[in-house]
C-alpha positions, 0 to 999 in steps of 0.5 A: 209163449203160447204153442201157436205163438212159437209156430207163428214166430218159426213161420214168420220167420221162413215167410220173411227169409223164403228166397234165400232158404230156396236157393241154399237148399235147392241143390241138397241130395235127400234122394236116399231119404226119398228112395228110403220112403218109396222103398218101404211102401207095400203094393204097387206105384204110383203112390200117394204122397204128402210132402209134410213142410214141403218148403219151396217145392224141392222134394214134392217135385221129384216125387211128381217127377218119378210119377207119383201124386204128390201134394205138398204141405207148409204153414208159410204162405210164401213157401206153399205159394213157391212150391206150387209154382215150382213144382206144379203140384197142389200144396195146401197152407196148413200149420202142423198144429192145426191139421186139417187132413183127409183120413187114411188117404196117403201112401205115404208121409215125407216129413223132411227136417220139419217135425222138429219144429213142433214143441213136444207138448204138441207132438202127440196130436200131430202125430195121431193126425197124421197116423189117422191120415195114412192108409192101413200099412202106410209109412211115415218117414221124418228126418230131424236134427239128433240131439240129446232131448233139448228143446228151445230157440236157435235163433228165430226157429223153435226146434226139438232135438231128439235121440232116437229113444225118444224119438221111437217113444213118441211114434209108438206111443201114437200107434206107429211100428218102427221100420228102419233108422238111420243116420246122416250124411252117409258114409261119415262118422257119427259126429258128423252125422247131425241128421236122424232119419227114420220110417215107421208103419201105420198097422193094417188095424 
């Protein structure tokens, strides 16, 4: 199976099933994950923000709300058509394998629970595109469920599974500075925290 034959079965897969994921995920608190983000731009707000697989809109709305311009981004035509309508924002449909990006333009990169969707094979080039889409000293920040460096199905989605030695590899090596990670939910012992969270800076040259 092809790289774009994996996107387009995860794709069709949230396309089909949007509604229902809007509704279980609508009332997820990723606030420390937003503030996260925000606290780690340089300079003064309002910032510039892409929301990387900005699903319906639950994010991209919060950062418009707290006065940033936020435009979101999803392969799945259903979730980009939802977000606009939810959050008022401009979405662009893109597959991450097929970025299409204006160069060093945003503050900041929210890639909440999507990057591990992308295989490994094709990580590099995803993160070199949005490296080159970042301004000087922008921040990236992506969210992934850990793991031990698996990758395959589970289910109908496609998902990598990194710990965060791998993980730092792979950013460094696409020209990245780590920031911070972290762990999550909050407060609650490591095996209870299936959630990888972590910030990276864009040098200034």
């Amino acid at each position: 199976m092809t790289p774009d034959d994996i996107s387009h079965r995860t794709l069709d897969h949230y396309n089909r099933n949007a509604d229902s994921f809007f509704a279980g995920t609508i009332d997820h608190d990723v606030r420390q994950n937003i503030d996260a983000l925000l606290g780690s731009i340089e300079g003064p707000a309002p910032f510039t923000i892409l929301d990387l697989g900005c699903g319906p809109g639950r994010d991209l709305k919060t950062f418009s709300e707290l006065g940033h311009k936020a435009i979101g981004l999803d392969g799945s035509e259903r979730f980009a058509e939802m977000a606009r309508a939810y959050s008022g924002c401009e979405v662009w449909c893109q597959d991450f394998l097929h970025l299409d990006l204006p160069q060093a333009s945003f503050d900041g990169v929210f890639a909440n629970a999507s990057l591990f969707h992308v295989p490994s094979a094709e990580l590099p080039g995803v993160l070199a595109n949005l490296h080159a889409a970042l301004k000087p000293r922008g921040v990236l920040f992506s969210s992934n469920p850990r793991g031990d460096n698996r990758e395959g199905w589970n289910g109908p989605r496609y998902g990598s599974y990194y710990d965060y030695d791998t993980w730092e590899g792979f950013l460094v090596a696409a020209g990245f500075i780590p920031l911070h990670h972290y762990y999550r939910p909050p407060g609650l012992p490591r095996e209870q925290q299936p959630w990888l969270a972590s910030l990276w800076r864009k040098p200034e040259c």
